[in-house]
VEXBASE-450887 format. One record per residue (C-alpha): y, x, z. Coordinates in nm, 2 decimals, padded with zeros to 4 digits. Layout:
# residues N
((Y, X, Z))
...
//
This chain:
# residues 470
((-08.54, 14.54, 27.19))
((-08.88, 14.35, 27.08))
((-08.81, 14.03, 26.83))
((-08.92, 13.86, 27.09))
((-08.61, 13.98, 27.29))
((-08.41, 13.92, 27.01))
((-08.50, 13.60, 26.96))
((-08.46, 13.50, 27.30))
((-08.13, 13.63, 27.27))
((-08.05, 13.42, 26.96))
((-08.13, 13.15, 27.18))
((-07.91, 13.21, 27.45))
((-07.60, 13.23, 27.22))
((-07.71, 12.92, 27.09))
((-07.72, 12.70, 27.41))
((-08.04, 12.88, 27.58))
((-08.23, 12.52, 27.58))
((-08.54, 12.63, 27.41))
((-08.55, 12.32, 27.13))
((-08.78, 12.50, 26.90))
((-08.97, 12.74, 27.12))
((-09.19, 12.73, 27.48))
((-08.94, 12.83, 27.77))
((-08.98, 13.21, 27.88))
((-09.11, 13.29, 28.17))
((-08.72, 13.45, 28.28))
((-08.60, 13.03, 28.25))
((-08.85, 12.84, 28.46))
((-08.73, 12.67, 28.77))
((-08.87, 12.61, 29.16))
((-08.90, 12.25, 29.21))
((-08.56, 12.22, 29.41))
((-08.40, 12.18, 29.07))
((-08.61, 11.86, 28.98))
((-08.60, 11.69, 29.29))
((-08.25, 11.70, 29.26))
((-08.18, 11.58, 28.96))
((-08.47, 11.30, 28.99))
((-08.33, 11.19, 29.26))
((-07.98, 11.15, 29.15))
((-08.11, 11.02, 28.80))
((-08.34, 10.74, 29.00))
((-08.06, 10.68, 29.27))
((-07.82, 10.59, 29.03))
((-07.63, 10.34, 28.80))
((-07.93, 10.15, 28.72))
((-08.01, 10.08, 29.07))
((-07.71, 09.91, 29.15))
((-07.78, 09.65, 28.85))
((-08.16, 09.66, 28.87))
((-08.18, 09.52, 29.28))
((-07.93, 09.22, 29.19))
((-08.14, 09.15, 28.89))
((-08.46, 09.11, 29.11))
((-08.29, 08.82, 29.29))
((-08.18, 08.62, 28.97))
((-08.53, 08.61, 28.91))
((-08.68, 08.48, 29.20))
((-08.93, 08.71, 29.35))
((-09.02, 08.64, 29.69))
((-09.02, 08.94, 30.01))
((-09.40, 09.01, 29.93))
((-09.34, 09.03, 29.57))
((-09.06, 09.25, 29.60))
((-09.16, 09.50, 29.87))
((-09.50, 09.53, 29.82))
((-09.51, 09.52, 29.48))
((-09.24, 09.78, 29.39))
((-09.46, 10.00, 29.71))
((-09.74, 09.99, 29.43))
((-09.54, 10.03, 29.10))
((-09.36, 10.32, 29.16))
((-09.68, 10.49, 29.36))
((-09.84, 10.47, 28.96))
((-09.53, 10.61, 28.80))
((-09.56, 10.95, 28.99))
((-09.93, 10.96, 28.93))
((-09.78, 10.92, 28.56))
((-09.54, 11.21, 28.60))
((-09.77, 11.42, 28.81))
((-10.07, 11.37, 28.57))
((-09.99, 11.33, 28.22))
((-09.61, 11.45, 28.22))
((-09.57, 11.77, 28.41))
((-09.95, 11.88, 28.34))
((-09.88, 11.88, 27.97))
((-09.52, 12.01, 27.97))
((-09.63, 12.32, 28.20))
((-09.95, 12.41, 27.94))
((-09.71, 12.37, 27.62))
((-09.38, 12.43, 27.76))
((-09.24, 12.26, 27.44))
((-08.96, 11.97, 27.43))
((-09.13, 11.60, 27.34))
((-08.92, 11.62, 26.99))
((-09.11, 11.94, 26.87))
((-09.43, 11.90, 27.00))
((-09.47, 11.56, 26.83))
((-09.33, 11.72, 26.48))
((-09.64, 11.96, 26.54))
((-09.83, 11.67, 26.58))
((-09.69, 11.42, 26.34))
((-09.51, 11.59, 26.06))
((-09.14, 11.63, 26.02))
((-09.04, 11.30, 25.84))
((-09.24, 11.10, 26.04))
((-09.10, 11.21, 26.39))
((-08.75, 11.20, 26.21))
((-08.79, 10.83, 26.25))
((-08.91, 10.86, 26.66))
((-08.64, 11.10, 26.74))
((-08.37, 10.84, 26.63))
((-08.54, 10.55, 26.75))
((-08.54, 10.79, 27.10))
((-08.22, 10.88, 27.06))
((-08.00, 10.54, 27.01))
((-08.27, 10.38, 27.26))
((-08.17, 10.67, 27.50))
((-07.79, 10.64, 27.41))
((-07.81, 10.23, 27.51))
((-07.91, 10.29, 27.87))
((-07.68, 10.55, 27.91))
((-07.36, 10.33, 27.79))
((-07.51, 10.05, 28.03))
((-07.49, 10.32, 28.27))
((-07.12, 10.37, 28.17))
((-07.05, 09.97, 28.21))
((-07.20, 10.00, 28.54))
((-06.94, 10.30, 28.64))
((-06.67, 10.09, 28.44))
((-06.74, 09.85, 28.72))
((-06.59, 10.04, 29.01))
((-06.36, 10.22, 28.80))
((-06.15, 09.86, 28.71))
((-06.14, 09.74, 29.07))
((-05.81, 09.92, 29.10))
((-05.71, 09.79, 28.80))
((-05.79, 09.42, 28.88))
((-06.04, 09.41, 28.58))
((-06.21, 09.11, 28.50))
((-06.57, 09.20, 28.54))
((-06.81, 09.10, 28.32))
((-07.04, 08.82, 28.37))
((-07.48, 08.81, 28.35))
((-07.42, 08.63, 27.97))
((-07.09, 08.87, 27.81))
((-07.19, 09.06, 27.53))
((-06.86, 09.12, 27.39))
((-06.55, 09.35, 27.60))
((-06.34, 09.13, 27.78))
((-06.02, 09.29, 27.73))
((-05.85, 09.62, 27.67))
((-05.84, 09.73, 28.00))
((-06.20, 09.74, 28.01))
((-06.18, 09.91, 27.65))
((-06.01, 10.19, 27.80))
((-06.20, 10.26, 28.14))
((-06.55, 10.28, 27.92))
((-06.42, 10.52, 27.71))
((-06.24, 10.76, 27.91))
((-06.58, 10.73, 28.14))
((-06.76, 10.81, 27.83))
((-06.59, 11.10, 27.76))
((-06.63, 11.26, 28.04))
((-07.02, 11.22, 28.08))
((-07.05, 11.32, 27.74))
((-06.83, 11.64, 27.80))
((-07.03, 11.75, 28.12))
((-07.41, 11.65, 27.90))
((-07.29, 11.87, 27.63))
((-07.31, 12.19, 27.91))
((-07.67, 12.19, 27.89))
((-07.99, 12.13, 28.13))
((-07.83, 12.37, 28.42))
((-07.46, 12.17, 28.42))
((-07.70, 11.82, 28.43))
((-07.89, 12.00, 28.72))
((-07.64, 12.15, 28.88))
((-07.40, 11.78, 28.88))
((-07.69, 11.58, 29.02))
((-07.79, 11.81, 29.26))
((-07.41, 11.81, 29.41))
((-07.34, 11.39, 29.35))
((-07.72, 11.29, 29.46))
((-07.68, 11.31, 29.86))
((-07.36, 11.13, 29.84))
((-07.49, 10.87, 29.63))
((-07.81, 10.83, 29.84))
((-07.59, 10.80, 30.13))
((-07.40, 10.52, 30.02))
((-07.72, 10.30, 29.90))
((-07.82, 10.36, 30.26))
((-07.47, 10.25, 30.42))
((-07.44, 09.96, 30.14))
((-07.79, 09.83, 30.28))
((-07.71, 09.87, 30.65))
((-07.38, 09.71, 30.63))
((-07.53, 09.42, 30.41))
((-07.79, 09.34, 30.66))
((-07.55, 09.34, 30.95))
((-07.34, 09.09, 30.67))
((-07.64, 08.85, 30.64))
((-07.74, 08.88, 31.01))
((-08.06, 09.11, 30.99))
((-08.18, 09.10, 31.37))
((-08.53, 09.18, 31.30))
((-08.85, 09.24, 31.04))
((-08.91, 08.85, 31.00))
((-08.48, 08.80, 30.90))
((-08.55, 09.11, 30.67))
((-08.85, 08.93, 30.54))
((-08.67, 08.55, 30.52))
((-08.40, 08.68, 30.28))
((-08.62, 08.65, 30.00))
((-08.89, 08.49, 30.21))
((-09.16, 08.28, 29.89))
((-08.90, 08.34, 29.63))
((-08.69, 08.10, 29.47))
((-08.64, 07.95, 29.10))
((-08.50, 08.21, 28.90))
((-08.09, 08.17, 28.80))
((-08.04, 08.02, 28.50))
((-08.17, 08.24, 28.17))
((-08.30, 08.44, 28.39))
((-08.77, 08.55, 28.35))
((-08.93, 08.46, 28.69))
((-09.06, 08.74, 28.87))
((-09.43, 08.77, 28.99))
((-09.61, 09.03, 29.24))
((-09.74, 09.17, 28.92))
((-09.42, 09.14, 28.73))
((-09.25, 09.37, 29.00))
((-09.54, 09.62, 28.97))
((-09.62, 09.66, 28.63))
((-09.21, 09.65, 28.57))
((-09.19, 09.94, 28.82))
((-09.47, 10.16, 28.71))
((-09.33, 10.12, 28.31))
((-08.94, 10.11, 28.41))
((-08.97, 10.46, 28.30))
((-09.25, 10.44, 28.07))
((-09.07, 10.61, 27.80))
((-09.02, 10.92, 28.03))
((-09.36, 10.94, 28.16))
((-09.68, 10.77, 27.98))
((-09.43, 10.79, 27.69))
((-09.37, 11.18, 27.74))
((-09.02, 11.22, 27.71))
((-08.99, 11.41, 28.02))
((-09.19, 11.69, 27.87))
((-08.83, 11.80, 27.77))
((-08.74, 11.87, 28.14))
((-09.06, 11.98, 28.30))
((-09.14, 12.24, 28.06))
((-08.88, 12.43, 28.28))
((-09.08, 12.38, 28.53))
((-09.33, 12.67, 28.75))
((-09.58, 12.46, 28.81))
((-09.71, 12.14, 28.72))
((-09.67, 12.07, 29.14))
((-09.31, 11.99, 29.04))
((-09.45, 11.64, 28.90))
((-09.44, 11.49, 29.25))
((-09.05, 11.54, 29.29))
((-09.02, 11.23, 29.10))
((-09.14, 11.05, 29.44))
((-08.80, 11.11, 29.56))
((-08.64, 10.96, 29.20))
((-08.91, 10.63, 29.30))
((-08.92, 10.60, 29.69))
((-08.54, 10.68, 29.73))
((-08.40, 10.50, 29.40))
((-08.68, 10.27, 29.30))
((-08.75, 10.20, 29.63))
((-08.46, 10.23, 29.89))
((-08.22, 10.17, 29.63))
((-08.33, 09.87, 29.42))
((-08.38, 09.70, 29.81))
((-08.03, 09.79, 29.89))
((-07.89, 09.68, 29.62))
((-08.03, 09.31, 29.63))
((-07.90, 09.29, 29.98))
((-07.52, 09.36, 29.85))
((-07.62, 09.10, 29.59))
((-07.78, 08.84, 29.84))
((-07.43, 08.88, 30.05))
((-07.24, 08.80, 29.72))
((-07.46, 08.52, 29.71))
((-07.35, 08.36, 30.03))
((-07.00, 08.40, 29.93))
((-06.76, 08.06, 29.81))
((-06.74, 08.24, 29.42))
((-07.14, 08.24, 29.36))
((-07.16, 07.92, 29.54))
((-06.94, 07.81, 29.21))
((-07.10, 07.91, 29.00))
((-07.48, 07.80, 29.12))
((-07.32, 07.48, 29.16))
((-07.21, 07.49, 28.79))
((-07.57, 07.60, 28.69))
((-07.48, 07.91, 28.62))
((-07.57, 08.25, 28.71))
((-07.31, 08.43, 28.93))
((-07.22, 08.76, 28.76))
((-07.39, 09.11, 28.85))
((-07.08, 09.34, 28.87))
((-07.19, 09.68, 29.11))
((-06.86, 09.78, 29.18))
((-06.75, 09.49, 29.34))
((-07.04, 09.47, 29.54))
((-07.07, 09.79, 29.65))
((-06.66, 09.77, 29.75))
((-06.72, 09.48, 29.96))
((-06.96, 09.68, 30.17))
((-06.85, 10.02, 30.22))
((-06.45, 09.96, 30.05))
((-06.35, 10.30, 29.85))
((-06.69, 10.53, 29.92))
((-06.86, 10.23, 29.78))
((-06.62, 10.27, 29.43))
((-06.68, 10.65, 29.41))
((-07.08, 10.62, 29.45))
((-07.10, 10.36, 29.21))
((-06.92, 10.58, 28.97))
((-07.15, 10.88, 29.05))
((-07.43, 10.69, 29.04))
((-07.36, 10.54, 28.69))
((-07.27, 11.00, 28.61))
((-07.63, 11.06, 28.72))
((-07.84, 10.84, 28.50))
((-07.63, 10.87, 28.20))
((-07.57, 11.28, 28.20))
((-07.93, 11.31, 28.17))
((-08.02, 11.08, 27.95))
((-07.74, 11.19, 27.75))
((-07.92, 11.50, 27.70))
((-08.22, 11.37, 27.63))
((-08.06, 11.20, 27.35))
((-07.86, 11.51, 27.27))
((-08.26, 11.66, 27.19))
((-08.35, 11.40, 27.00))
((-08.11, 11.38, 26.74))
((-08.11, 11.78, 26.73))
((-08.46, 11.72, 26.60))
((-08.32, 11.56, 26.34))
((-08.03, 11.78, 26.26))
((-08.16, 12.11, 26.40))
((-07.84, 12.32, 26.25))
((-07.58, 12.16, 26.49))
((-07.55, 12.30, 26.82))
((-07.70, 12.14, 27.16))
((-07.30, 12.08, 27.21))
((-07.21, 11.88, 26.96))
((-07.53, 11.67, 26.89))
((-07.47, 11.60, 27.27))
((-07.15, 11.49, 27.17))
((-07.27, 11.30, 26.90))
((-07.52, 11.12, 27.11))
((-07.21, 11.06, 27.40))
((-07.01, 10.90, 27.13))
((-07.26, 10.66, 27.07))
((-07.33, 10.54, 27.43))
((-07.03, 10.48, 27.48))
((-06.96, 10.27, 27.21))
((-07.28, 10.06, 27.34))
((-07.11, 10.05, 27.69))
((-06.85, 09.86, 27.57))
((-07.11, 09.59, 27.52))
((-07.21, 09.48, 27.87))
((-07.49, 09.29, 27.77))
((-07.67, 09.59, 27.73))
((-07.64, 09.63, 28.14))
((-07.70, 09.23, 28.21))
((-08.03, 09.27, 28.03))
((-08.13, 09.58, 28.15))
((-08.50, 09.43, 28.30))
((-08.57, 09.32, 27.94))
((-08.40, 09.61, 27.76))
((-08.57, 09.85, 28.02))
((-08.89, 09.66, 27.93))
((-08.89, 09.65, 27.55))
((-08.78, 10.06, 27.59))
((-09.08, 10.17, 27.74))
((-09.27, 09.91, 27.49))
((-09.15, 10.08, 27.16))
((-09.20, 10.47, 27.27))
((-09.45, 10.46, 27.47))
((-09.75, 10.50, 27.25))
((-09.64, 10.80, 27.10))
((-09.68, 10.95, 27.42))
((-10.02, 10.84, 27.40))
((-10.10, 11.05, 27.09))
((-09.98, 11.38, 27.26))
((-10.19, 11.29, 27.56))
((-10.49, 11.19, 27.38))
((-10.46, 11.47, 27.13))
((-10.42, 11.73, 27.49))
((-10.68, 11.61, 27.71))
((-11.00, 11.45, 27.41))
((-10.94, 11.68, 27.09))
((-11.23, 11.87, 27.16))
((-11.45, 11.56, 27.24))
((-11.30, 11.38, 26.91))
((-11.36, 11.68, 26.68))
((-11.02, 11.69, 26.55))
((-10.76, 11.99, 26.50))
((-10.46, 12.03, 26.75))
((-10.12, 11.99, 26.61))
((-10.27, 11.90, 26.25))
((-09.96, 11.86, 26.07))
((-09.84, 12.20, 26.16))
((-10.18, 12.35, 26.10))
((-10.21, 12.15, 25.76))
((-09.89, 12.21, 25.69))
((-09.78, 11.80, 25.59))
((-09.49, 11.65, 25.69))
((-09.62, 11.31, 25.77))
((-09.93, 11.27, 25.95))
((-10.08, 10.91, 25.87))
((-10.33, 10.85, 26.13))
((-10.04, 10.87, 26.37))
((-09.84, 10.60, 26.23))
((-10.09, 10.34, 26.18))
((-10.22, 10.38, 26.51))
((-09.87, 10.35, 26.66))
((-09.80, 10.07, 26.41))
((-10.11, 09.89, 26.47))
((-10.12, 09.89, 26.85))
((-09.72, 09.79, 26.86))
((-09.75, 09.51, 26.59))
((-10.04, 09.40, 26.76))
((-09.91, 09.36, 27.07))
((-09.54, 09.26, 26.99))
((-09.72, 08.94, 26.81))
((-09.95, 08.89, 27.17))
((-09.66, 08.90, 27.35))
((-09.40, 08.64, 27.14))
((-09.69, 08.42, 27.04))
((-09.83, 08.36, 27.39))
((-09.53, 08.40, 27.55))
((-09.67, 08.74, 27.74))
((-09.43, 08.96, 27.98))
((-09.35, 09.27, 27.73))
((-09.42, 09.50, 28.05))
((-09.81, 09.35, 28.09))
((-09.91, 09.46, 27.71))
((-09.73, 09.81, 27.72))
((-10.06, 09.97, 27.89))
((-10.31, 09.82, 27.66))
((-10.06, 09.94, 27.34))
((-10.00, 10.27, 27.46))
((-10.46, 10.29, 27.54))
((-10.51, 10.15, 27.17))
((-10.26, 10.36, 27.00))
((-10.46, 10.73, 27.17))
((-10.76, 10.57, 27.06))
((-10.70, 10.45, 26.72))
((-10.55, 10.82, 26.71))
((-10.80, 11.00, 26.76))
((-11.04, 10.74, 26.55))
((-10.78, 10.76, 26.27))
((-10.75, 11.15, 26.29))
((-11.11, 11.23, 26.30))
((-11.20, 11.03, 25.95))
((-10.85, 11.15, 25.81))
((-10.91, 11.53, 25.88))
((-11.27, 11.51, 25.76))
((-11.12, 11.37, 25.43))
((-10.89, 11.63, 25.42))
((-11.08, 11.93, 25.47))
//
């Protein structure tokens, strides 16, 4: 046996998830396994919150429709691009291919940034489950402004939810495959019987009553951001910012054959992002019509967002169980990814029980179900934070040669924390953090022009640095 062999065999004894090594050839996977799991992960929990969310702030049929038509078209380009082109060349996870990059203290501080920012839309995720869960239980759901559990039954439903996501994460890329490929059509199915029964609820005869439900818009519900055409687009294409432009995803596509397998995210953005979000605002715009939210608006305030409900009232117990799969299929991944990330960190524990770990904490933060009423803004500042250190792996990929600097410096060098890559992330995030709270600027609209000036003061930074050095 070669130590290549050997070493390969190490690795299947301990979890066969490749953290610290490029995937063999023996491991890669046809593009069947990530159009499965992309759309289950996209078709999922955060769909049934994200759709209602769109009405509370006001966006009008154009807005919505043609803008997310837009959004989500520049997410795959992301994917396809940048993502999948770079994980099928290096075949490495995001967490060691920056700590070639940046040195192993500094990325100690991106991987748990990553991994708690990972492990709070998972437990909103959870919260979103919890919803359907407590329905049998009479549960008092929780409103657009709770922050803090509303009672013990709602205590107990988020962690026994928890724990089973967690346990089923902790099996490894295959098990997350292999559940979303099986819960994905069933959840899919019910977005697109919750949508057809909602439009029979509000009358839907044709195109133009389609059109009138959100016809110009509206004022946006009280606390709530009002949403523009480019609000809806630029908020679609960096929904997932973190995964794409932001890299994270190079941790699932370097299983992938060929870089081809980037477009199988059009069925996580035209099914979920697309369908779904749609769907979802038309259970919500039912609600709407409904004695309970006419309370509510007539007390100024916002009626609550609660998916299980609204997904009961349209399609009664199917409507439960996909809500609850669909809140499975976004956290089981992303409870992986976080699994990764704080394995970076503590590379002697096993995928298991870092997965574990990473379980524990989400669902700690779905107890919290402000973490789910805020998701556009949570979603939003997300993608903000991690972003640009995508941009250093893509700029270091595609303009090293042009730029004149060495790839993977700190690994070459041998340093543990590579400079040039945090002032450039730190510049271009404070930078545009103060743009965006002193002018009162969208976070969404200033994540492209942070994630452009961090590559650029990279490779700026890097080229004067490693000249220095040398």
């Amino acid at each position: 046996m070669s130590q290549h062999n050997i070493e390969e065999e190490i690795e299947e004894i301990a979890g066969g998830e490749f953290e610290r090594e490029p995937v063999p050839q023996s491991k890669l996977k046809g593009w069947k396994s990530f159009l499965g799991m992309y759309a289950g992960e996209h078709a999922a929990g955060t769909e049934f919150m994200i759709g209602p969310l769109f009405l509370t702030a006001g966006v009008s049929a154009f807005d919505l429709i043609v803008g997310l038509l837009l959004g989500n078209l520049l997410a795959v380009l992301s994917w396809r691009f940048l993502t999948a082109k770079i994980a099928v060349k290096n075949r490495l996870t995001l967490y060691y291919q920056l700590e070639k990059i940046c040195g192993k203290k500094l990325v100690i501080g991106y991987n748990l940034a990553n991994g708690i920012l990972f492990c709070f839309l998972a437990g909103a995720m959870i919260t979103v489950s919890a919803t359907a869960v407590g329905i049998p239980f009479d549960m008092e759901m929780p409103k657009l402004t709770d922050t803090m559990p509303n009672g013990a039954t709602w205590v107990i439903i988020v962690i026994i939810i928890g724990a089973v996501i967690s346990l089923i994460a902790s099996k490894g890329y295959d098990t997350v495959s292999k559940a979303a490929n099986w819960m994905s059509p069933i959840i899919v199915l019910a977005f697109i019987a919750c949508g057809i029964v909602a439009l029979n609820q509000l009358g839907v005869k044709s195109f133009t009553d389609f059109w009138n439900i959100w016809g110009e818009g509206s004022e946006p519900f009280p606390g709530q951001l009002k949403f523009t055409f480019w609000h809806v687009v630029i908020w679609s294409w960096f929904a997932n910012a973190g995964m794409h432009v932001g890299m994270s995803d190079l941790s699932v596509f370097r299983f992938a054959k060929k870089e081809s397998a980037g477009w199988t995210t059009a069925a996580g953005m035209y099914v979920g992002h697309y369908m779904a979000w749609i769907s979802a605002a038309l259970l919500y715009a039912v609600y709407l019509k409904s004695p309970e939210a006419q309370a509510f608006l007539s007390n100024g305030e916002a009626p609550p967002v609660a998916p299980g409900p609204l997904a009961y009232n349209a399609i009664g117990i199917f409507g439960i169980i996909a809500v609850v799969l669909a809140g499975w299929t976004t956290a089981n991944p992303t409870i992986y990814r976080a699994g990764l990330a704080f394995q970076a960190i503590m590379p002697k524990l096993s995928t298991f029980w870092v997965t574990i770990i990473a379980g524990t904490v989400a669902t700690i933060a779905g107890l919290f179900p402000a973490f789910a009423m805020k998701l556009l803004g949570f979603v939003a500042l997300y993608g903000f934070i991690l972003a640009p250190f995508g941009a250093v792996i893509v700029f270091e990929h595609f303009f090293h040669k042009q730029a004149g600097i060495v790839k993977n410096y700190a690994e070459v060098a041998n340093i543990n924390f590579n400079m040039p890559v945090f002032l450039a992330w730190a510049i271009s995030f404070g930078l545009f953090y103060f743009i965006s709270l002193q002018f009162d600027v969208f976070l969404s609209f200033v994540t492209l022009p942070a994630w452009l000036l961090c590559g650029i003061l990279f490779l700026v930074f890097s080229k004067s640095f490693q000249k220095k050095s040398i």
